[in-house]
C-alpha positions in Angstrom: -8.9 23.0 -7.9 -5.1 21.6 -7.7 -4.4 19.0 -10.2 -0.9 17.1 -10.2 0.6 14.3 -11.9 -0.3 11.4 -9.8 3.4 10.7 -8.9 3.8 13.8 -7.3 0.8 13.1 -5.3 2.4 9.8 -4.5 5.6 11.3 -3.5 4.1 14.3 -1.5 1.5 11.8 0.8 4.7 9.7 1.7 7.1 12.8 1.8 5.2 14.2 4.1 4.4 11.1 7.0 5.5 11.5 10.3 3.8 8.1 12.0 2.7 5.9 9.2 1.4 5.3 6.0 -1.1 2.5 5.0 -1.8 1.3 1.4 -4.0 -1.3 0.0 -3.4 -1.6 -3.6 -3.1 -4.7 -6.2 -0.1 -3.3 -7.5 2.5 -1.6 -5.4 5.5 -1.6 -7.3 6.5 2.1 -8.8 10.3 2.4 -7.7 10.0 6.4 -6.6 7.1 5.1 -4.2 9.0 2.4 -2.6 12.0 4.0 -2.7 10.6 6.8 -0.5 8.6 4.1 1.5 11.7 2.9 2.1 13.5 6.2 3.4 10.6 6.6 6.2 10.5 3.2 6.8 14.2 3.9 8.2 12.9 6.8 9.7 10.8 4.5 12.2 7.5 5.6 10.2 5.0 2.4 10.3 4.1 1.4 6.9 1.1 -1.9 6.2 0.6 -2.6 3.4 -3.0 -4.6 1.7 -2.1 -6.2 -1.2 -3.1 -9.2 -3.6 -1.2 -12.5 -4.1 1.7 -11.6 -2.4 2.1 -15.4 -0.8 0.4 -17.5 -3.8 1.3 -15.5 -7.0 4.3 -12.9 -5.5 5.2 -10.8 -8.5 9.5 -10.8 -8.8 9.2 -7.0 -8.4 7.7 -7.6 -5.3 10.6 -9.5 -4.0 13.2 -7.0 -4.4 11.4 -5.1 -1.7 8.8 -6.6 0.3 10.9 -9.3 2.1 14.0 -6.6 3.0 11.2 -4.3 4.7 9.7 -7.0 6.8 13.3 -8.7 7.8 14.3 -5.1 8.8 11.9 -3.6 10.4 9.4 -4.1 13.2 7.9 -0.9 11.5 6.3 -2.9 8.9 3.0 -5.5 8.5 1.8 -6.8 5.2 -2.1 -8.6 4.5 -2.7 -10.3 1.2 -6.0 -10.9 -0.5 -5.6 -15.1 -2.0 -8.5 -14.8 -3.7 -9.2 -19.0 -4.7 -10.4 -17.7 -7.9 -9.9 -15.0 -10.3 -11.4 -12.4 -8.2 -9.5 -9.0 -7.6 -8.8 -6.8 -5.0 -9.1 -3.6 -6.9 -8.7 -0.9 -3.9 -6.1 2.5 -4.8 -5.9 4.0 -1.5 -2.7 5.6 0.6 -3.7 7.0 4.1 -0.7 9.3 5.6 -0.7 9.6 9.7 -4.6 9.2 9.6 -5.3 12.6 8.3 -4.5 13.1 4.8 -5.5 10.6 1.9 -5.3 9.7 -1.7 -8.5 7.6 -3.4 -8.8 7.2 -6.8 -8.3 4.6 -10.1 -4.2 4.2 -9.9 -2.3 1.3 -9.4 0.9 2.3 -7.5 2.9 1.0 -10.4 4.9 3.1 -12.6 2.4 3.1 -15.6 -0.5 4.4 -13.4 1.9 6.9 -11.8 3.3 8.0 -14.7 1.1 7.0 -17.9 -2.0 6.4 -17.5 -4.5 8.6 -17.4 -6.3 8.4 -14.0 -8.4 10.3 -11.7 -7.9 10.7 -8.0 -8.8 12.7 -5.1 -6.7 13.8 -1.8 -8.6 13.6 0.9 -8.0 15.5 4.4 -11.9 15.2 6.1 -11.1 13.0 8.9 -14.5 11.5 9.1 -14.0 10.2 5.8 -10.2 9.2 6.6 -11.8 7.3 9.8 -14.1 5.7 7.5 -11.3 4.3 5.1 -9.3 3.1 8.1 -12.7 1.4 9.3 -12.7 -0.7 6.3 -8.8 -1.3 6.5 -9.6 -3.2 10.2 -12.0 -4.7 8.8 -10.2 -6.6 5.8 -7.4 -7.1 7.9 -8.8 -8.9 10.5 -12.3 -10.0 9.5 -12.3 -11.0 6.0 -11.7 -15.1 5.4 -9.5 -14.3 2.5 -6.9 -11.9 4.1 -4.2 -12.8 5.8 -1.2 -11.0 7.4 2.2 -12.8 5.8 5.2 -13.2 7.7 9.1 -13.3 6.1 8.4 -16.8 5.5 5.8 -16.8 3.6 7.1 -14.5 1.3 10.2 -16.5 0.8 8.3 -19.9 0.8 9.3 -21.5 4.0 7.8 -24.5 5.5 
């Protein structure tokens, strides 16, 4: 059994993409993460992103980010859960080039990166990748309260 600081895991997933990393996550915010998002993003590396309240309740920390990668990149595609109550989207999951994966209880923030104590697992069973990337389609295009946002939306266009 390998343990390792959940940043590290963070770092290594993305570090290691070739095609494209996918992350649905309420909070994706820890700077090392985007930073290196960021860094394959310029490397032509697809990156979509499932999030929550990024139109209705956009956190500032989201804004330093978010808008810059969809403006810049055709790489890019963000979904966000608007919940019309205090519902939560609660997933912690990173798929790397549909063959390795991380699944467990930390937001991608810099407290449950770095503080927290959480558990997580890597994943490389493809079936069970396949499965996760099932349920991905799924919420991006089926469910009623997902939605794919555009530039404008995240600045507040009309």
């Amino acid at each position: 059994l390998e343990m390792t600081r959940t940043n590290q895991t963070f770092q290594r997933l993305v570090n290691s993409a070739r095609q494209n990393v996918t992350i649905m996550g309420y909070d994706i915010t820890q700077s090392d993460l985007t930073k290196s998002l960021q860094k394959k993003i310029d490397k032509g590396v697809s990156v979509h992103v499932l999030t929550e309240k990024a139109k209705s309740g956009m956190r500032s920390r989201y804004k330093k980010f978010l808008p810059k990668w969809i403006s810049e990149s055709n790489n890019v595609r963000l979904w966000s859960y608007e919940p019309d109550d205090s519902s939560k989207m609660h997933i912690k999951c990173m798929v790397v080039d549909e063959s390795r994966a991380y699944l467990g209880s930390a937001n991608f923030s810099y407290h449950g990166s770095n503080k927290n104590i959480e558990l997580g697992v890597q994943i490389s069973d493809k079936r069970v990748i396949s499965d996760i990337m099932k349920i991905f389609e799924y919420l991006t295009s089926e469910h009623p309260l997902i939605q794919e946002m555009a530039l404008s939306d995240l600045r507040g266009d009309k």
